[in-house]
N, C-alpha and C positions, 0 to 999 in steps of 0.2 A: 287401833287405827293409826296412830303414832307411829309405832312400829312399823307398818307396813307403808307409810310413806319415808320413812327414813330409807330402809329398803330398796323400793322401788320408784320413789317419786323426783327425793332431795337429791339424791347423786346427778341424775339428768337435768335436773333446777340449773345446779350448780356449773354443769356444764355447757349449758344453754347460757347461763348469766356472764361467764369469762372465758369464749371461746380462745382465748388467746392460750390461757394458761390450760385447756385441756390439749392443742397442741404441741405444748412444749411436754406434757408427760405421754403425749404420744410417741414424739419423736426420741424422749430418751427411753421408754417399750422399745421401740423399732430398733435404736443401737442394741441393746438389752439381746433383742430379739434374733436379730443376724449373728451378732458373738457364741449366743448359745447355738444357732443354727452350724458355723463354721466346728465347734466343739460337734455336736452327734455328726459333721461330715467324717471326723475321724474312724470313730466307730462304723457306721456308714461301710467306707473305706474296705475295711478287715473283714464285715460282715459278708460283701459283696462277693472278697475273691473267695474267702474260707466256710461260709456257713454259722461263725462261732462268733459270740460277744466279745468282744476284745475288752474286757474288766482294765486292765493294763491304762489305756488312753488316759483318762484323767489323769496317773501319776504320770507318762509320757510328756503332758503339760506343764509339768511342775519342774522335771527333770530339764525336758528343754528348756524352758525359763533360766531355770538356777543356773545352767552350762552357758548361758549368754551374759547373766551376771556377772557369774565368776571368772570369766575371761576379762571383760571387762576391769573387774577389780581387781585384776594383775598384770594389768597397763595392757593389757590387747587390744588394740584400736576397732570400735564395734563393729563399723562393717567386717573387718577382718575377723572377729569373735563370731558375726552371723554364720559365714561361710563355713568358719570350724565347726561351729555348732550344725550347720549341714553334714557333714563329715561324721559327727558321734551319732547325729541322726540313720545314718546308712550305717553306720558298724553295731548300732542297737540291732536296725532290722537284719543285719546278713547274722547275726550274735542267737536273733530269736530264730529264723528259719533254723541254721545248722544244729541248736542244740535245744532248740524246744518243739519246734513244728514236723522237720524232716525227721524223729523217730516216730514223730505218734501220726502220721500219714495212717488215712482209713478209721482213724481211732472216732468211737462216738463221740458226737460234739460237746458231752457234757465235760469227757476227757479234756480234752480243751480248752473248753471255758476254764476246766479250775487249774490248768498250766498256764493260764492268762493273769490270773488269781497269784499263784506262786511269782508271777514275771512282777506283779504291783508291789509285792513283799522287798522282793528284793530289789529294787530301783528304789522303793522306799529307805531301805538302809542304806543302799549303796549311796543316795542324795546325800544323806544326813551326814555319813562318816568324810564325805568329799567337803561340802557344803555348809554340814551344821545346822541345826534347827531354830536359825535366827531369819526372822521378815530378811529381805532385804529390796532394795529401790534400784527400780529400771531408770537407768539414766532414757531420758526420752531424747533429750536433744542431741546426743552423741548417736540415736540410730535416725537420725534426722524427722523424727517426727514430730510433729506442728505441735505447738504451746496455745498458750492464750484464748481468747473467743470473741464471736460475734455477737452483736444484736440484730437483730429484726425486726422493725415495728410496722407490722402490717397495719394498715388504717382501718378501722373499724371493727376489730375484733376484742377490743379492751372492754370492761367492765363498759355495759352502759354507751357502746358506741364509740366509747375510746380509741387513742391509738392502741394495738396490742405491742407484749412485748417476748419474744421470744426466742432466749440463750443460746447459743448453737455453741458447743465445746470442739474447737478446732481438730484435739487427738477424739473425739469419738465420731467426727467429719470422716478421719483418714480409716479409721480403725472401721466402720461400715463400707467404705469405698474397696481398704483392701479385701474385708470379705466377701462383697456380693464379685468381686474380680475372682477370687479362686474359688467361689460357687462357682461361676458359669467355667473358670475354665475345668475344675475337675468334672462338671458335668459332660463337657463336649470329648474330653477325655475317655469318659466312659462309655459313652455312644459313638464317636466318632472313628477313633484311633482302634488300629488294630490288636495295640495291649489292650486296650479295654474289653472289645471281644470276647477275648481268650481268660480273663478275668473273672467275666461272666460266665465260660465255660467248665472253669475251674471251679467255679461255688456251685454250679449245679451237680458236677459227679467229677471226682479225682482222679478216679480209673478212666473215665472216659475220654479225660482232658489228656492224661498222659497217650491214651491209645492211637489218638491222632497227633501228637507230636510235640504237645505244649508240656513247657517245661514249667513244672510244679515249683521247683525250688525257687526258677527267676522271677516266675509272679509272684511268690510270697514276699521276696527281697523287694521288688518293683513295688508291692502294694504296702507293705510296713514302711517303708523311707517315703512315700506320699504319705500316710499317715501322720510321720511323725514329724515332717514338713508340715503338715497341718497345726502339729502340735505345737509347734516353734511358732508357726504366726499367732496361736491362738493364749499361748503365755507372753509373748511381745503383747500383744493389746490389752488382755487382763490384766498382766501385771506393769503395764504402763499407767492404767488406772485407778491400781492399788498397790500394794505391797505382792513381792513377789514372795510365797512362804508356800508349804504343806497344803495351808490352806486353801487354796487355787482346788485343789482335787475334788474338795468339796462341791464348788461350783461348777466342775465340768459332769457331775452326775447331774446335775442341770439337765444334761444331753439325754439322761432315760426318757423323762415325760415326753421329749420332743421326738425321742424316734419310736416312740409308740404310738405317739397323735399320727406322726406320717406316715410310717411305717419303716420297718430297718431293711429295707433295700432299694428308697426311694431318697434322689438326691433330692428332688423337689418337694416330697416329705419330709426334709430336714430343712427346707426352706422355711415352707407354709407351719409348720410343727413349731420351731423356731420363733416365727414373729406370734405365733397364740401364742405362746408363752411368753414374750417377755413383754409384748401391747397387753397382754389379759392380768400380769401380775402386777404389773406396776397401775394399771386403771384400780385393777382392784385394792391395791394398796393407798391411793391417795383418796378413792372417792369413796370405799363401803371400809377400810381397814379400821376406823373408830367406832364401828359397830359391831366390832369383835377383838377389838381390845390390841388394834394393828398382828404386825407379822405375816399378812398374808403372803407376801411376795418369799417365805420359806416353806409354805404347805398347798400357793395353790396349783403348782403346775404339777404333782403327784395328784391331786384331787382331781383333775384335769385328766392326769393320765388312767386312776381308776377308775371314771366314767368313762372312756374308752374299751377297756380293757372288759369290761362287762358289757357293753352293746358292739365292738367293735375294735376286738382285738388287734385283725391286722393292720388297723388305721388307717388312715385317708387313703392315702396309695399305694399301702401295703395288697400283695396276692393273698387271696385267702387260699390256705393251705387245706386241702378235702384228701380224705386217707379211706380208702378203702377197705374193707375189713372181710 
């Protein structure tokens, strides 16, 4: 009986008792939540115009990152270091079209996925030998983003009727603001504008895209350089929060569970995907993680995604795929 109120009685007690403090770990879920949602946009991205997982994106994160750093630490003044770093962004993508995507045109997707595989390998080396295998620190205040933090003391949400009191961290203010801004605009992008179109018509059949006059090669270069424009904002705010290192790649596989809950060709599945995952790990972490010895917030959005993947494969907004036989 013990048990079973720890479970399912204490955690809701508790949140009922200090509503102040169950919104402050909602709202840092919610930052949590859009970061990893901007991370599976990249993915997102590749999957849309090509069919193929793009393995690659997590280290893309880590590389853009590092290439912002390290201009930086050789007196490049950082907005000037941003723009460059756009620059290697578009010479990666036109780098991968010419000599990884345009031979294996038609090729099965599995081909692909593990020439994405090969592209993680070597960005991986290529980082370290540029680079080196040492953390290193985003200066924040040289790319102009906000320091310091707020308080908010709502009246009556504190223990007991209290004033409540609740943190608001100025960089993860900016760092949710930028992302939910290139949510919507790579959304309108993709529905609105006539590369997006043709993007979509590219991920449905290759021969057919060409046959009406769309050019393969421009939408792979157009869709990898948004990509990895993604990827450059999305190592700016991770590693504005932490250390910029290898380790970043880790947290952008983050992005699986979430384009599974949504589904991998839904931007709004990488929305709604995104906030379960980072509201459900971090709830889960502060209110039931002492009755499993913590760590949840590193196994539950995979647990999350293996309950999916057994009742509901192609996720929220995912098409389900039916083959005829």
């Amino acid at each position: 009986m013990n048990l079973l109120a720890d479970i399912f009685i204490n955690p809701f007690v508790e949140m009922a008792s200090a509503p102040d403090f169950f919104l402050q770990v909602l709202w840092e879920g919610f930052v949590g939540g859009v970061l990893y949602a901007l991370i599976a946009l990249g993915f997102v991205l590749i999957f849309k115009a090509s069919g193929v997982f793009n393995f690659a994106q997590g280290i893309m994160v880590v590389f853009a990152a590092l290439s912002l750093v390290g201009l930086t630490e050789l007196g490049v003044p950082a907005p000037v270091a941003f723009f460059l770093c756009l620059g290697i962004m578009f010479l990666l993508a036109v780098s991968v079209e010419r000599f990884v995507l345009r031979p294996l045109v038609n090729q099965p997707d599995i081909i692909l996925f593990m020439a994405t595989i090969g592209l993680t390998f070597f960005l991986i080396g290529l980082g370290e030998l540029i680079f080196g295998g040492e953390p290193k620190v985003m200066v924040t205040e040289a790319l102009f983003l906000p320091t310091g933090s707020s308080v908010w003391e709502p009246a009556g949400l504190g223990p007991d009727g209290s004033p409540g009191f609740i943190l608001f961290q100025h960089l993860d203010v900016a760092a949710a603001a930028i992302a939910i801004v290139m949510v919507g605009a790579l959304g309108f992008f993709f529905s609105k504008t006539r590369i997006g179109r043709a993007l979509r018509a590219v991920a449905d059949d290759h021969q057919a895209a060409l046959s009406v006059g769309i050019s393969l090669n421009q939408i792979w270069v157009i869709v990898w350089f948004a990509a990895g424009v993604v990827a450059l904002f999305t190592g700016i705010m991770w590693g504005a929060r932490s250390d910029v290192s290898f380790a970043l790649e880790i947290i952008a596989f983050k992005a699986l569970p979430v384009l599974i809950l949504g589904g991998f060709t839904s931007i709004p599945g990488a929305i709604v995907g995104g906030l379960i995952i980072g509201i459900g790990e971090k709830i889960g972490e502060i209110y039931w993680g002492q009755l499993v010895g913590g760590g949840i917030e590193s196994w539950f959005a995979y647990m999350i995604a293996l309950i999916f993947l057994l009742f509901r494969p192609q996720g929220l907004f995912g098409e389900r795929i039916i083959e005829r036989v």
